[in-house]
KOLBATI-439465 format. One line per field, with one value per residue (C-alpha): residue in one letter; residue number from 1; x, y, z. Coordinates in Angstrom, 1 decimal, always signed. Each point is the difference from the previous one (the first is absolute). Layout:
BEGIN
rest	c(a;...)
nr	c(NUM;...)
east	c(X;...)
north	c(Y;...)
up	c(Z;...)
//
This chain:
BEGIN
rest	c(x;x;x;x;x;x;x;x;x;x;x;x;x;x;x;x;x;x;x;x;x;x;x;x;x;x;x;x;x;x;x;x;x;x;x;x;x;x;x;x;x;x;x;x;x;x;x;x;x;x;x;x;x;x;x;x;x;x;x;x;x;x;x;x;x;x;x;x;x;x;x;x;x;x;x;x;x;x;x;x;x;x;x;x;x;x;x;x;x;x;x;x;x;x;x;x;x;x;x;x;x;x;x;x;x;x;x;x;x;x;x;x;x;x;x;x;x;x;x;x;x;x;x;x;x;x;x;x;x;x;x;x;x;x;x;x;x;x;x;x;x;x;x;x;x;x;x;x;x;x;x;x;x;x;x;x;x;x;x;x;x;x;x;x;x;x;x;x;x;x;x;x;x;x;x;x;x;x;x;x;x;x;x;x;x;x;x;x;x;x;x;x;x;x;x;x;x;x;x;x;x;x;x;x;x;x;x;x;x;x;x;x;x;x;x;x;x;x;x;x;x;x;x;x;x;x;x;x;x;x;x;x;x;x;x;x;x;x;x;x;x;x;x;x;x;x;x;x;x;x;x;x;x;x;x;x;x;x;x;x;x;x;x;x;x;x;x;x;x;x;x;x;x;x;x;x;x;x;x;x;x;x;x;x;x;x;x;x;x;x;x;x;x;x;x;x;x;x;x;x;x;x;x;x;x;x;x;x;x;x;x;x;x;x;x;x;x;x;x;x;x;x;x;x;x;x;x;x;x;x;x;x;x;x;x;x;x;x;x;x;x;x;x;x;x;x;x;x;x;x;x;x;x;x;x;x;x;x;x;x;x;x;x;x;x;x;x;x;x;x;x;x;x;x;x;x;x;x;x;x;x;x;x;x;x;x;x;x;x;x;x;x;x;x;x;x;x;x;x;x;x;x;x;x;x;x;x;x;x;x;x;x;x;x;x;x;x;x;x;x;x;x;x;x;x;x;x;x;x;x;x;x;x;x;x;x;x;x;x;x;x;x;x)
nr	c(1;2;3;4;5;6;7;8;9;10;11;12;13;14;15;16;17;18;19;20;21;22;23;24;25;26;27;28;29;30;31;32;33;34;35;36;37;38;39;40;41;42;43;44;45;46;47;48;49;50;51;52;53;54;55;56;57;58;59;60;61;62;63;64;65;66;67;68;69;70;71;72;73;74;75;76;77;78;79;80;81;82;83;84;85;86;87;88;89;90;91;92;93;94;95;96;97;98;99;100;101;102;103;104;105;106;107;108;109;110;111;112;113;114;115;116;117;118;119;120;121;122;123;124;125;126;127;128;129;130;131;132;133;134;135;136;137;138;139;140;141;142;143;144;145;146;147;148;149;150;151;152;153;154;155;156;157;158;159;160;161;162;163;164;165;166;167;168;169;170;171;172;173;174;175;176;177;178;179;180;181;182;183;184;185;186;187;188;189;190;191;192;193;194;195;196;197;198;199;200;201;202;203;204;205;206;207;208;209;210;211;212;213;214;215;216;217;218;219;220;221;222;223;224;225;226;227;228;229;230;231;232;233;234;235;236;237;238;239;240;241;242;243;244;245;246;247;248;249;250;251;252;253;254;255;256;257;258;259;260;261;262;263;264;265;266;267;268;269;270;271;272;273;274;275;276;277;278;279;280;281;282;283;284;285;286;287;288;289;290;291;292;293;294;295;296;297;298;299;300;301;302;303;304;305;306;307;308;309;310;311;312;313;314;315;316;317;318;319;320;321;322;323;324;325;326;327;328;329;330;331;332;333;334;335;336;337;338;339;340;341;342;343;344;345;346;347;348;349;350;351;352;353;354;355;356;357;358;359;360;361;362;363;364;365;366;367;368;369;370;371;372;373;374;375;376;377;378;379;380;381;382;383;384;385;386;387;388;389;390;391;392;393;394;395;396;397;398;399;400;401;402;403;404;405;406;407;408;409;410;411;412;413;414;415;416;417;418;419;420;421;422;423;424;425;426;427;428;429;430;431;432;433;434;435;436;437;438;439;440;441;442;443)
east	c(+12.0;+3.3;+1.7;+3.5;-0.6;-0.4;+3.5;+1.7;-1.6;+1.3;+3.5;+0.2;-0.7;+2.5;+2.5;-0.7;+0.4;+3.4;+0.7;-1.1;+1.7;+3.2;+1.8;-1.4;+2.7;-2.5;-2.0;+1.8;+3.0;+3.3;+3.1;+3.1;-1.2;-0.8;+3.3;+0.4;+0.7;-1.2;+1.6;-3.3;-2.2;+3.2;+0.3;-3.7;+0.2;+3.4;-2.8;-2.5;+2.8;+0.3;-3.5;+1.3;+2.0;-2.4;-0.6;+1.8;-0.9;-0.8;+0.6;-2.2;+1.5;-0.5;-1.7;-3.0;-1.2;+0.9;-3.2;-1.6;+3.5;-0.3;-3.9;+1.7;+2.7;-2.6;-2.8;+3.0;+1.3;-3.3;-0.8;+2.9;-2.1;+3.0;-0.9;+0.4;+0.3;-0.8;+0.8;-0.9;-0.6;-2.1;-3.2;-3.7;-1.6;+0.7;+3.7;-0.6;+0.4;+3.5;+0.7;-1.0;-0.1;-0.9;-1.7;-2.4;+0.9;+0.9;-2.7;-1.0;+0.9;+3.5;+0.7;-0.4;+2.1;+2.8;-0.4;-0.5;+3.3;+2.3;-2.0;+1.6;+3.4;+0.1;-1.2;+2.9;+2.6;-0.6;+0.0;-2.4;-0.7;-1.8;-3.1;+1.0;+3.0;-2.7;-2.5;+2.9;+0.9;-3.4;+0.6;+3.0;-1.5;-3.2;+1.8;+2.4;-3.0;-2.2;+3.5;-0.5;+1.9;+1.2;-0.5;-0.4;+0.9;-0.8;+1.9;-1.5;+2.7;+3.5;+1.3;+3.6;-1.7;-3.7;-0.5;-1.0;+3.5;+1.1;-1.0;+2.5;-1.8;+1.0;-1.4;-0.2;-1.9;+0.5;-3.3;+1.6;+1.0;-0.8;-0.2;-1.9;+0.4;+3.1;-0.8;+0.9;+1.8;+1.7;+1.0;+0.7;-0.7;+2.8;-0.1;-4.1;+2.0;+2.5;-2.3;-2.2;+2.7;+0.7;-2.3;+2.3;+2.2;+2.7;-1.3;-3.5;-1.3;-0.8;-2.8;+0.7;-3.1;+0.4;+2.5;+1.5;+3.7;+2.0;-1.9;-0.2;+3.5;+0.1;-2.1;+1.9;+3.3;-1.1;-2.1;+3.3;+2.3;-3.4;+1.1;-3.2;+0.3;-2.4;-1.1;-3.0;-1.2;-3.3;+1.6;+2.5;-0.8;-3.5;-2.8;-3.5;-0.5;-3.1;-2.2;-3.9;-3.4;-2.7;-3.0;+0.5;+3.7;+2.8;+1.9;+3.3;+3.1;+2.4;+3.8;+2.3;+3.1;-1.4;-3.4;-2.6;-3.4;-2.7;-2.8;-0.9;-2.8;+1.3;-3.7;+1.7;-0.6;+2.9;+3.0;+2.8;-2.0;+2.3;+2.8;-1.1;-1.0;+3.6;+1.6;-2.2;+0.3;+3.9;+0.0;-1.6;+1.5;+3.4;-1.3;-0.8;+2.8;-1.4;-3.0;-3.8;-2.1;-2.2;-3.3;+1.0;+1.0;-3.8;-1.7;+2.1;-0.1;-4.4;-0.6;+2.1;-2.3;+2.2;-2.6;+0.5;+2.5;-2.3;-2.7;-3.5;-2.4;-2.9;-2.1;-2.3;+2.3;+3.0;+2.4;+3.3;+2.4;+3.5;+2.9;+2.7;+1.7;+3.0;+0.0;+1.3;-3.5;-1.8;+1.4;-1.1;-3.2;-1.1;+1.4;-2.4;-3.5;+1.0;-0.5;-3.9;-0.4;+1.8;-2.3;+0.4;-0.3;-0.9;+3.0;-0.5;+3.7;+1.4;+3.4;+2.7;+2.4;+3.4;-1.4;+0.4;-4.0;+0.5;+2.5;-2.3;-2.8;+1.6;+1.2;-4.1;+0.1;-2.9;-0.6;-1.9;-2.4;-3.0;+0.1;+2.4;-2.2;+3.1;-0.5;+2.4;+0.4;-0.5;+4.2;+2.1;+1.7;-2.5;+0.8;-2.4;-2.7;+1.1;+3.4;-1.4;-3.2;+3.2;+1.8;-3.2;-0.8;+3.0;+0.1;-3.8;-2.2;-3.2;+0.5;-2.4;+0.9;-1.9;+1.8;-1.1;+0.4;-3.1;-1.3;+1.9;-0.8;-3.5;+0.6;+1.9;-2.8;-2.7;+2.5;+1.1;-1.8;-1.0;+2.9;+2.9;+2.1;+0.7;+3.2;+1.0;+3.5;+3.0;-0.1;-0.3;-1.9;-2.1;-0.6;-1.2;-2.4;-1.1;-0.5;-1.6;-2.5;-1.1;-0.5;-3.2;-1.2;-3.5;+0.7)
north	c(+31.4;-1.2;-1.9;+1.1;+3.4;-1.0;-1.7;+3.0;+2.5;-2.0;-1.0;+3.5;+1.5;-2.9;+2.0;+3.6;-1.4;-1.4;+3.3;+2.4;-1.9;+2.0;+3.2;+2.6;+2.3;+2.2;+0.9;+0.4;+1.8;-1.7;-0.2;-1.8;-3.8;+0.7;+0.3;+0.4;-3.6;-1.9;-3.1;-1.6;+0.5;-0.9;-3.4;-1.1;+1.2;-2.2;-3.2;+1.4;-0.5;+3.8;+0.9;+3.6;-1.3;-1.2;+2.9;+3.7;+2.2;+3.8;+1.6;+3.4;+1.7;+3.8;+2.2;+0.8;-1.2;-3.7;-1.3;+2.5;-1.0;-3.5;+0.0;+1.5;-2.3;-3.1;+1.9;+0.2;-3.0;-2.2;+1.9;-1.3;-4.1;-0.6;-1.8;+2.5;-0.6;+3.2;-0.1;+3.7;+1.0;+0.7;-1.0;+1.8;-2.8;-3.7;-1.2;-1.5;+3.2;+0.2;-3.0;+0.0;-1.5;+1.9;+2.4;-2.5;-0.9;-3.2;-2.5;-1.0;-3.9;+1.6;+1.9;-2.6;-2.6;+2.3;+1.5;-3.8;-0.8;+2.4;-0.7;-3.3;+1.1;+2.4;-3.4;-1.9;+2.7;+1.7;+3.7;+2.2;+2.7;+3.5;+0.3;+1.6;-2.5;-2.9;+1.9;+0.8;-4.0;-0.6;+2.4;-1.6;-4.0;+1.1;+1.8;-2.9;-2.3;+1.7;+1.2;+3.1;+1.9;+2.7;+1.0;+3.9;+0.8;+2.2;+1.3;-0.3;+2.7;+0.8;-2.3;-1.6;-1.9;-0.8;-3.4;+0.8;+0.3;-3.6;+0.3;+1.5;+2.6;+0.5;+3.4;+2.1;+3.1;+2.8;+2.0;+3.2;+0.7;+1.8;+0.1;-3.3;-2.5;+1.5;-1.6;-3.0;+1.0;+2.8;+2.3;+2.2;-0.1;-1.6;-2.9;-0.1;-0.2;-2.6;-2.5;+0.4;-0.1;-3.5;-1.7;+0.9;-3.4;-0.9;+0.2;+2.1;+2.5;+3.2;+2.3;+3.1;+2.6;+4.1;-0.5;+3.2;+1.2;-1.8;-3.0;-0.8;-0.2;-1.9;-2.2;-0.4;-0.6;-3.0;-1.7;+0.0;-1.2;-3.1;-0.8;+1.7;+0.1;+2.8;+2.8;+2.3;+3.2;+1.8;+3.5;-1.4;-3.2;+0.2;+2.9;+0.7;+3.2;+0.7;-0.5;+1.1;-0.7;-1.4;-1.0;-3.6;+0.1;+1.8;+0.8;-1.0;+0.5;-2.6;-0.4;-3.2;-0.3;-1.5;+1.4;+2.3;+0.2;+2.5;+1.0;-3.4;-0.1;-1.4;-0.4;+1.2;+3.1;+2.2;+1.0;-2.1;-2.7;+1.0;-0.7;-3.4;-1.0;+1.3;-2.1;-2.6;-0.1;+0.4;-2.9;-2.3;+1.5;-1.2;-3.0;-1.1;+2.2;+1.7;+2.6;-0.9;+0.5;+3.1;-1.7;-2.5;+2.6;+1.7;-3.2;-0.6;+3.2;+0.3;-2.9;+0.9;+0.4;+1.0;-0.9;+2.2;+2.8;+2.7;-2.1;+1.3;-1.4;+2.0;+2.7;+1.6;+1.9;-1.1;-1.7;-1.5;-2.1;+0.3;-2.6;+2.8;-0.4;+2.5;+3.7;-0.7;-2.3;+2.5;+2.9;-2.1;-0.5;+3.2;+1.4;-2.5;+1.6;+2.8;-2.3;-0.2;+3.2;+3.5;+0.4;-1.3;-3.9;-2.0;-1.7;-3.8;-1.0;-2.7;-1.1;-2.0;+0.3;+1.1;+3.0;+4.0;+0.8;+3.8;-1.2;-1.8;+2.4;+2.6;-2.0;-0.7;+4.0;-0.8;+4.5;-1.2;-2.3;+1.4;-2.9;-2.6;-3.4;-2.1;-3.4;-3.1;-2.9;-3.7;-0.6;-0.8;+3.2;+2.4;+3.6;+1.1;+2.5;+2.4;+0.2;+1.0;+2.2;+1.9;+0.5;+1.3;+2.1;+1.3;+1.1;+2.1;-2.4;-1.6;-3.8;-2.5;-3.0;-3.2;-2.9;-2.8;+0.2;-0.7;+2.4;+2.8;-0.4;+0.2;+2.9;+1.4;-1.0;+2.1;+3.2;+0.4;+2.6;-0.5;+1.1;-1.3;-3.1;-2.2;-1.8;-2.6;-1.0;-0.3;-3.9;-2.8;-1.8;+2.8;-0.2;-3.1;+0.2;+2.9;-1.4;-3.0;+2.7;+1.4;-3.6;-0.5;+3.8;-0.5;+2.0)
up	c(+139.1;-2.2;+2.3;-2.1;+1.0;+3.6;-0.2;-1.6;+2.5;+2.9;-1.6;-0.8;+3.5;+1.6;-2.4;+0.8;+4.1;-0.7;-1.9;+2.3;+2.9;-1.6;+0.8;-2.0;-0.3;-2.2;+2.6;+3.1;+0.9;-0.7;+2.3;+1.0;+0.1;-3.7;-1.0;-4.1;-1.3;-3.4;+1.5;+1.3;-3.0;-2.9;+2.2;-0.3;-3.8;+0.1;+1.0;-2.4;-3.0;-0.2;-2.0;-0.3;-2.6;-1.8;-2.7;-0.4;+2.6;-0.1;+3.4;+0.9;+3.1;+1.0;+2.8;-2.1;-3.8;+0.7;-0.4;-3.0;-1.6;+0.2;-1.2;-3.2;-0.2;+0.4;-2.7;-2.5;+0.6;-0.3;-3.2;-1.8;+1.1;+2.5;+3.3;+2.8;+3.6;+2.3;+3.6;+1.5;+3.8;+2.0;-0.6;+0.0;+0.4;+0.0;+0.3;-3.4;-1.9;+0.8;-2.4;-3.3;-3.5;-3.0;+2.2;+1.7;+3.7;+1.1;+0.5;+4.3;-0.9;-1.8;+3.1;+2.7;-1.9;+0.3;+3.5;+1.1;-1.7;+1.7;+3.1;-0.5;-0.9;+3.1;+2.2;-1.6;-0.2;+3.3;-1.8;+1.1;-2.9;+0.2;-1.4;-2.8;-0.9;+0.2;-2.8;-1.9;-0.2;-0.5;-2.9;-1.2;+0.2;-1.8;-3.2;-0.6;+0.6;-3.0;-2.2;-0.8;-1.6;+1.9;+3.3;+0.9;+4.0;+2.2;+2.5;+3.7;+1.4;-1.0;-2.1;+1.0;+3.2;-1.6;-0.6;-3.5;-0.7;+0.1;-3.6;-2.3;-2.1;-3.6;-0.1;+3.5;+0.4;+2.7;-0.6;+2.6;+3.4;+2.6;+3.8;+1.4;+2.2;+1.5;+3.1;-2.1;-2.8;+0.7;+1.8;-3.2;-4.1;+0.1;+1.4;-0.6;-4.2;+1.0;+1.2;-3.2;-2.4;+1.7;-2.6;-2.8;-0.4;-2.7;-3.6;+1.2;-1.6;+1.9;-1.1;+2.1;+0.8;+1.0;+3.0;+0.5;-0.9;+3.2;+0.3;-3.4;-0.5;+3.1;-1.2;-3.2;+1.5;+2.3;-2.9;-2.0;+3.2;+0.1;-3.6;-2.0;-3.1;-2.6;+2.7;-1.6;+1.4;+0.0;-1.5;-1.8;-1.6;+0.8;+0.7;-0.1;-2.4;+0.2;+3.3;-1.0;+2.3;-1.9;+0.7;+1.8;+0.1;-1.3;-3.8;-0.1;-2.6;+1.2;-1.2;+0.4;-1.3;-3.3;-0.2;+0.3;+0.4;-0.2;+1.7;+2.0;+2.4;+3.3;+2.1;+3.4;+1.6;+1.0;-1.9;+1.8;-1.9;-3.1;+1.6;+1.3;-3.5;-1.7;+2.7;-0.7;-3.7;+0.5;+2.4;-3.1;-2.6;+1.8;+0.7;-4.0;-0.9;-2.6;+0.3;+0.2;-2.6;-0.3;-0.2;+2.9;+2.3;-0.7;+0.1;+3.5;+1.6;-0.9;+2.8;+2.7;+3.2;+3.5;+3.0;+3.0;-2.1;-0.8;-0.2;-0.4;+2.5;+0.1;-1.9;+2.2;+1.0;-1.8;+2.5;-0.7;+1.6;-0.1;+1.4;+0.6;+3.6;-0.5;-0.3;-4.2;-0.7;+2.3;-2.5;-3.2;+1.7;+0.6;-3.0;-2.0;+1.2;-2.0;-2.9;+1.2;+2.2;+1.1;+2.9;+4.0;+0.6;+3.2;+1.3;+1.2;+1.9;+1.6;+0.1;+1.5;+2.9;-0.9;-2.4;+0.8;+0.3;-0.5;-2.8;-1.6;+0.1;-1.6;-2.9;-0.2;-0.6;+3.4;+0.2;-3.2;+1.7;+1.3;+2.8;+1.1;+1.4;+1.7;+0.3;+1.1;-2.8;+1.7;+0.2;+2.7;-1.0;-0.4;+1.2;+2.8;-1.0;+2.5;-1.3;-3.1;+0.6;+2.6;-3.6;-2.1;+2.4;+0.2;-3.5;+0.4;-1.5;+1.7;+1.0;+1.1;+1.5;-0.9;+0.7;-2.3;-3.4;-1.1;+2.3;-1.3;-3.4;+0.4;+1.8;-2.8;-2.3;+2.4;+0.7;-4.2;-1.9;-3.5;-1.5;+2.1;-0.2;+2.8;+0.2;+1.8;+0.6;+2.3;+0.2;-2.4;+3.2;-0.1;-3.3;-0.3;+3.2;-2.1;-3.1;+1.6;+1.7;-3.1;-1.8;+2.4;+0.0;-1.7;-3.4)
//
């Protein structure tokens, strides 16, 4: 055996100990000790020499979109040869995935180095950070270490308290908004609008998506009182015209405020898809400050893969998982089998505490499923099953209740006829325990 890989593996799991010995405030309900506060994280980054400002920063923020938009930002960016640092939540996987060079994660030997560093800073300092705060650090450390060239961030929730906003983002996207995480955000649009329009800071950028009459103007009028400066709009200064399936993806005619292009092949399923990649494009396009070339945006937009967003995961019978936790991903969900089938599907749901289960199922159109199979995702705040076979049976359809994920998609897989689709959805933490499942089905 190499002993080197020994050493990594161990160094590595010392890391993931020290990292999981944090609050995770994405998996567990939040309240009152957890008061909103950047103060902890911006003084370790203060030690750290500030590595958010180490290159331009674009800033993806929104209740749904944020991560299919910044998989477009990152394609169109690395196309034009720019270094490009992608930091995205949560992970399907490994932790590594949510930090990223040129599309390749960052390596086990990369991660520790930096976990062990602000494991030595929080010694030092005395600050005790949230999970999230430390990977977003780590983030931070590792793209000034390699110097690329721009880093793209994701949002982890809101925007004005996440700790991805010590950076100051040239260009800042708000994808939409809807109702989620009022609990944290809210307890209104409103608000839910104020705290995402906190990424906008003097100078940025804003790249605005479909945010309704009221809110957009809200929206508007506190970006300009934060000192923005050029504010575009999907149906004003940008719009996708034409919004086609196709086999593997969609057709899209998209309009910036200097450009146009025709029929491009975006490989995502779904037609909200177009309005990720508009905002997307617009978001790059404002960056370079000029428009993208044609040919770049097709070479860009032909490799974009989206794990766990419409993501086919089986054939036989066609199953697909789906990260939407709100009724509006729940709506774009369902409305995206009719890009593969008209007929009934087979329902696989889990989701978190702090959702409306009846809510949510009819936003999953669930009188369309021929059976619901309600399972509970491995998360501190996983909804009970109960709670939601109560809903689904409410609403007249049959429901099973299996409680392991893996359990209920088997079962899924046994109880589809030939011609249905199963989706599975509800929960990105069932979505990966899902995905993971159907990895070591035999084919």
């Amino acid at each position: 055996m190499d002993r080197g890989v020994v050493n990594v593996s161990s160094r590595l799991d010392r890391a993931m100990t020290y990292l999981e010995g944090h609050v995770n405030l994405e998996a567990q309900d939040l309240s009152a000790e957890h008061a909103p506060t950047l103060d902890p994280v911006m003084r370790l980054a203060d030690c750290m020499a500030d590595p958010q400002r180490a290159q331009p920063v674009i800033q993806v923020t929104g209740t749904n979109g944020k991560g299919s938009t910044t998989a477009v930002i990152t394609a169109l960016l690395m196309a034009h040869d720019v270094s490009v640092g992608t930091y995205t939540s949560p992970d399907l996987g490994r932790v590594n995935e949510r930090i990223a060079c040129n599309g390749e994660p960052i390596g086990d030997e990369e991660l520790s180095e930096a976990l062990e560093s602000i494991e030595e800073l929080e010694r030092l300092t005395g600050v005790r950070l949230s999970r999230f705060e430390v990977l977003t650090l780590a983030a931070f450390r590792w793209f000034a270490e390699i110097a690329v060239d721009v880093a793209v961030l994701e949002v982890g929730m809101g925007g004005r308290w996440d700790a991805t906003n010590i950076a100051d983002a040239t260009v800042a996207v708000i994808t939409n908004i809807s109702n989620d995480h009022l609990d944290i955000l809210g307890p209104t649009t409103t608000e839910v609008a104020m705290e995402k329009v906190g990424i906008v800071k003097p100078g940025t950028t804003l790249v605005m998506g479909e945010l309704g009459p009221e809110t957009a103007e809200l929206v508007v009028d506190i970006a300009r009182k934060r000192g923005a400066g050029a504010i575009w709009r999907v149906g004003r200064d940008l719009s996708c015209r034409a919004n086609e399936s196709a086999v593997g993806g969609r057709l899209l005619d998209l309009i910036t405020p200097d450009a146009s292009y025709r029929e491009v092949f975006l490989p995502l399923y779904g037609a909200h898809q177009g309005a990720n990649a508009v905002l997307g494009l617009g978001a790059v396009e404002a960056f370079f400050g000029r428009p993208v070339e044609d040919d770049i945006v097709r070479l860009a937009f032909s490799n974009i893969e989206i794990p766990g967003r419409f993501e086919i995961v089986g054939r036989r019978p066609l199953m697909v998982v789906d990260g939407a936790h709100n009724p509006a991903g729940a709506a774009s969900a369902v409305a995206t089998l009719a890009d593969f089938h008209s007929e009934g599907y087979v329902l696989v749901v889990g989701m978190n505490r702090g959702r409306d289960a009846r809510e949510m199922l009819e936003s999953l159109e669930v009188s369309r499923a021929r059976v619901v199979v309600v399972c509970e995702p491995d998360s501190p705040r996983a909804m009970p099953t109960a709670e939601i076979a109560e809903a689904a049976q409410s609403l007249g359809v049959e429901t099973i209740v299996v409680p392991r994920v893996g359990d209920a998609v088997s079962r899924a897989v046994l109880l589809a006829r030939p011609e249905e689709v199963i989706l599975v959805t509800g929960s990105l933490y069932l979505v990966a325990e899902a995905r993971d499942r159907r990895a070591t089905d035999p084919a």
